[in-house]
N, C-alpha and C positions, 0 to 999 in steps of 0.2 A: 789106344784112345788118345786122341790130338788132346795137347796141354791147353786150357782155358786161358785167354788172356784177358789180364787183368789191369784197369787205369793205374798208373802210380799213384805215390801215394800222396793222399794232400794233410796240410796242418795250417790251423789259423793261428797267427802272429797274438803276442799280446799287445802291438800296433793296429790290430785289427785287418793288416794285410795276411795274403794267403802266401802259403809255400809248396812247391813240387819236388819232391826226389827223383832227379832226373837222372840219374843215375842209382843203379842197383847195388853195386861194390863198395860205394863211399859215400862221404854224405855230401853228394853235392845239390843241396836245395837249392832251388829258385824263386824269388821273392818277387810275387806278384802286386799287381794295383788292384786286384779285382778278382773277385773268387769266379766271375766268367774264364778271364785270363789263366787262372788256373786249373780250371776244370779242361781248357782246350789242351793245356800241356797234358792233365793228369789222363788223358783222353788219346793222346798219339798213339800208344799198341795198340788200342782199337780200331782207329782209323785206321793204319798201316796193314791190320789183319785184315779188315772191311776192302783194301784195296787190291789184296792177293788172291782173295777171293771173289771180285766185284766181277760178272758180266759188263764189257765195255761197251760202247760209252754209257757210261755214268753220270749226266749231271749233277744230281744230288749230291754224291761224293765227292763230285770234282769240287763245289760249293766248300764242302768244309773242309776239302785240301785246300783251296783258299785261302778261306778263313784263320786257318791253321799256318798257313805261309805267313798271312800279315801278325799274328800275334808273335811268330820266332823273330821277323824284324821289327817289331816292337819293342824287344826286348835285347835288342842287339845282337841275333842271334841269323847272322847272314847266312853259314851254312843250312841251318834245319830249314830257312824262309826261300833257299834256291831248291833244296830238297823237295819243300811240298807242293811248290807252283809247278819243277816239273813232276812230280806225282797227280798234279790237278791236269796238267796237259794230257798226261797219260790214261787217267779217269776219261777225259775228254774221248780218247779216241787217238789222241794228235803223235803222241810217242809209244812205239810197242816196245821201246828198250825194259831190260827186265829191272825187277826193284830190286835195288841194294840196300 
């Protein structure tokens, strides 16, 4: 039976910002503007599973690789935001390299 994947986990600030455990082993939270912003991080094993198993091209998907891309550089996060624009490429059509 394939493992269920599940969004990280989120928690509201008593600033009334939101946070992501973006990691599973430690506590590396991430402290959002905006509980959108968090929801997109709390949101990446889904997306990422949504792409391994996605029929190519995808627009839709490519959409919220995206979207996804601009919120990891938002947050100064250059690795995950070069990650999912080319995951949005590959959504696309454009790259068939496999996902890492």
């Amino acid at each position: 039976m394939p493992k269920e994947v599940k969004p990280l986990s989120l928690r509201q600030c008593d600033d009334g910002k939101w946070e992501v455990k973006m990691k599973s082993n430690n506590c590396d939270w991430v402290k959002c503007e905006t509980e959108e912003d968090a929801k997109i991080f709390s949101n990446v094993p889904i997306v990422r599973d949504k792409l391994a198993e996605a029929a190519l091209p995808d627009e839709d998907l490519a959409a919220v690789l995206d979207g996804t891309a601009i919120v990891f550089g938002k947050y100064n996060m250059s690795d995950g935001a070069r990650y999912f624009r080319a995951m949005a490429k590959r959504a696309r059509g454009k790259n068939r390299s496999p996902i890492y």
